[in-house]
VMD Tcl script that draws the C-alpha trace (Angstrom):
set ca {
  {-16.34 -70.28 19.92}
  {-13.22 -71.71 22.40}
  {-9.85 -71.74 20.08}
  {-7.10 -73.09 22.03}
  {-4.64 -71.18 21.03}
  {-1.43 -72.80 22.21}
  {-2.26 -75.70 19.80}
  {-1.78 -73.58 17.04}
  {1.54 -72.49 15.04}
  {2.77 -69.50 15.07}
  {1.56 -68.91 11.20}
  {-1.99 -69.74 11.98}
  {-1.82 -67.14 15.19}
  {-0.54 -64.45 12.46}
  {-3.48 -65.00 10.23}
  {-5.72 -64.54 13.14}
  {-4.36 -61.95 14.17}
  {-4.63 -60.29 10.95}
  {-8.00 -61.16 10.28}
  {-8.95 -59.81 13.80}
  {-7.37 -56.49 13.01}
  {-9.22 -55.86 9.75}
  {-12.34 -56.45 11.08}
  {-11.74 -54.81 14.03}
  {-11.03 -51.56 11.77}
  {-14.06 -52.58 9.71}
  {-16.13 -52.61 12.55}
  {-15.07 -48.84 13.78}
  {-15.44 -47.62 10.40}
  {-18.87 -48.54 10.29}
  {-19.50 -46.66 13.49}
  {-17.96 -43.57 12.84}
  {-20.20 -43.68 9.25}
  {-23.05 -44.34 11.34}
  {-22.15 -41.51 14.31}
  {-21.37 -38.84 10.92}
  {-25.15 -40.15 9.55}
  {-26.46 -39.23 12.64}
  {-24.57 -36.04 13.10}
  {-25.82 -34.98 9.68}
  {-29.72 -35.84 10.01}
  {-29.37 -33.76 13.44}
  {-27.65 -30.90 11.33}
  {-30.37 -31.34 8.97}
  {-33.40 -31.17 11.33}
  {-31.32 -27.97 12.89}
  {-31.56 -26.16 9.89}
  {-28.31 -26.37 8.53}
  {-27.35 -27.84 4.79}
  {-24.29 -30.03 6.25}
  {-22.84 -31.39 9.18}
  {-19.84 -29.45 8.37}
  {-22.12 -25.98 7.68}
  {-23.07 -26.40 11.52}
  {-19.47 -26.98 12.58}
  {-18.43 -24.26 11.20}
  {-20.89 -22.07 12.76}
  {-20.05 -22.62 16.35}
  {-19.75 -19.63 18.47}
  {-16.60 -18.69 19.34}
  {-15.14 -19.21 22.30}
  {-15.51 -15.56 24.16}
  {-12.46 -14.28 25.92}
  {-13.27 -13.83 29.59}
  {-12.87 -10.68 31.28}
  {-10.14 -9.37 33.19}
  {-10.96 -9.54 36.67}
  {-7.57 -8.67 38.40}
  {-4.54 -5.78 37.01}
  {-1.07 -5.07 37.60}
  {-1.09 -1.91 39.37}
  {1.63 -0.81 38.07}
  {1.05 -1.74 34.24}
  {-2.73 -1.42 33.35}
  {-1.81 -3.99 30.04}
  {-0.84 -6.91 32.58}
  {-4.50 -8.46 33.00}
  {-5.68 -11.88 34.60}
  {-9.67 -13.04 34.53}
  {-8.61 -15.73 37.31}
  {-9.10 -18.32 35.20}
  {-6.14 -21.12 34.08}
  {-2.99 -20.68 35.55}
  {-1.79 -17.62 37.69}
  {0.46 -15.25 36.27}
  {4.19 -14.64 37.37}
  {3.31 -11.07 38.82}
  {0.04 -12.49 40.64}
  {1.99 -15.34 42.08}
  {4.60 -12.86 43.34}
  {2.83 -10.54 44.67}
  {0.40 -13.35 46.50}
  {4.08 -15.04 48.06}
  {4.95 -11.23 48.89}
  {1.46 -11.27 50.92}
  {-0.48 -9.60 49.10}
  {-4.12 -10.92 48.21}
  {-6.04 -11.02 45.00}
  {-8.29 -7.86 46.35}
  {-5.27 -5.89 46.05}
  {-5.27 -6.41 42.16}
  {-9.14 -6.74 41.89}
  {-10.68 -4.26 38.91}
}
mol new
graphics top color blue
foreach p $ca { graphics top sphere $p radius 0.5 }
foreach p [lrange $ca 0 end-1] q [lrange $ca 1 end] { graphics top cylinder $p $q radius 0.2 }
display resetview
């Protein structure tokens, strides 16, 4: 289908525009119904009564363990995952290494 588009008026380009946006939205709809019917059959096969029953029984996520502590405050605790904390960053620019804090 070729459209040349700079023959038509502005009020035509609206309308397609319009009509290309609904079924644009129609057409994700029906995949997100179809990707939740598939989600739920797999749920099903699993064991569980609902898609949202196996949601909702997801582990949760388990807090690492501390790897590295202050030395001077046993509370401050890093597993040397995500970002460094303040007091390991100091004490790293100070020259200190990570062994130093290592539990």
């Amino acid at each position: 289908m070729d459209i040349n588009y700079n023959e038509l008026s502005l009020e035509q380009l609206k309308e397609i525009n319009k009509k290309s946006a609904a079924a644009i939205a129609d057409f994700e709809n029906r995949r997100k119904k179809d990707a939740i019917q598939k989600a739920t059959e797999i749920a099903k096969a699993a064991g569980f009564a609902s898609l949202e029953d196996m949601l909702a029984a997801q582990p949760a996520k388990q807090k690492a363990e501390p790897k590295y502590r202050h030395p001077e405050n046993s509370e401050l605790t890093w597993s040397g995952r995500g970002r460094k904390p303040g007091w390991i960053a100091e004490a790293l620019e100070a020259g200190k290494s990570l062994e130093d804090f290592a539990i």
